[in-house]
C-alpha positions as CSV (number, residue, x, y, z in Angstrom):
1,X,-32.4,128.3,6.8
2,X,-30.5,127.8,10.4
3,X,-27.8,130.8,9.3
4,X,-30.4,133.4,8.5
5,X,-32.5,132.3,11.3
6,X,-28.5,132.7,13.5
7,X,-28.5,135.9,11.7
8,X,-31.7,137.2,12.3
9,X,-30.9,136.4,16.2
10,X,-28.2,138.1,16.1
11,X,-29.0,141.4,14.6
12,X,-30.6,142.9,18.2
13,X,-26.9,142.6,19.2
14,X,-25.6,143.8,16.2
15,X,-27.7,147.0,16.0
16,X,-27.2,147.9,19.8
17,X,-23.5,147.9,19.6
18,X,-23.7,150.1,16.3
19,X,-26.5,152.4,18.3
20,X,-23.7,153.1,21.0
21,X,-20.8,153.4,18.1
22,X,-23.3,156.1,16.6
23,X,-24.4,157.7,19.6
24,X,-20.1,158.5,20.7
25,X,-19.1,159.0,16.9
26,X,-22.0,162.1,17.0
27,X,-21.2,163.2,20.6
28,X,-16.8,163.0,19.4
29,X,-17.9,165.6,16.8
30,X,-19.9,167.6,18.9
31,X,-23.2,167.0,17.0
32,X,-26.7,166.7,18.5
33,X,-29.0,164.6,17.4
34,X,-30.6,167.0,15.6
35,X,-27.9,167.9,13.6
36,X,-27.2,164.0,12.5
37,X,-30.9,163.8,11.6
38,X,-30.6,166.0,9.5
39,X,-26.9,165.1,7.7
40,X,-28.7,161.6,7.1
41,X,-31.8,163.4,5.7
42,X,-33.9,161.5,8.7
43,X,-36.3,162.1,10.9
44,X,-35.0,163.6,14.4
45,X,-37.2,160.5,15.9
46,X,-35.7,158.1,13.6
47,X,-32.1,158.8,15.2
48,X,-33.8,159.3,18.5
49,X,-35.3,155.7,18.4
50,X,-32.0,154.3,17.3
51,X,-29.8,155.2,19.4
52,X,-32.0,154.2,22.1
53,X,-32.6,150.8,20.7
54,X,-36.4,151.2,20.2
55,X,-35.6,150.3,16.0
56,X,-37.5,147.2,14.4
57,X,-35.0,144.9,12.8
58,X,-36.2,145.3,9.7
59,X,-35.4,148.9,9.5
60,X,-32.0,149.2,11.0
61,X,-30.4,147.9,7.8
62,X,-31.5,151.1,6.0
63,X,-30.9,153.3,9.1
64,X,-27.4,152.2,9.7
65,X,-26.4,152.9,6.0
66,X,-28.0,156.5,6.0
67,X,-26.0,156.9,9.5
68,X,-22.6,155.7,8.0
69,X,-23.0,157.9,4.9
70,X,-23.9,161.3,6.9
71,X,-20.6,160.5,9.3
72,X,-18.3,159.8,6.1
């Protein structure tokens, strides 16, 4: 119980770093946001949102996978 609760803590860190990673990965390859929403088939908000860090937790597990996929 005290390692997912370590976890859980630690996944605002986790997901801002990754946010930033995405955010120069997309601007490397000269994409705009736009263009990433719609290689991840997501909603321009969605990556909007994310890589501003307004994400719940519980979502950015599934948005970071579709994010990683459409940059493969």
């Amino acid at each position: 119980m005290a390692r997912q609760a370590e976890a859980e803590a630690l996944l605002p860190y986790e997901v801002s770093y990754f946010a930033r990673l995405v955010r120069d990965v997309r601007e490397t390859r000269g994409w705009t946001q736009a263009q990433l929403a719609q290689a991840a088939t997501m909603p321009l908000q969605a990556v909007i949102d994310f890589e501003a860090g307004r994400i719940r937790p519980a979502l950015a597990k599934n948005t970071m996978r579709h994010l990683i996929d459409a940059m493969d």
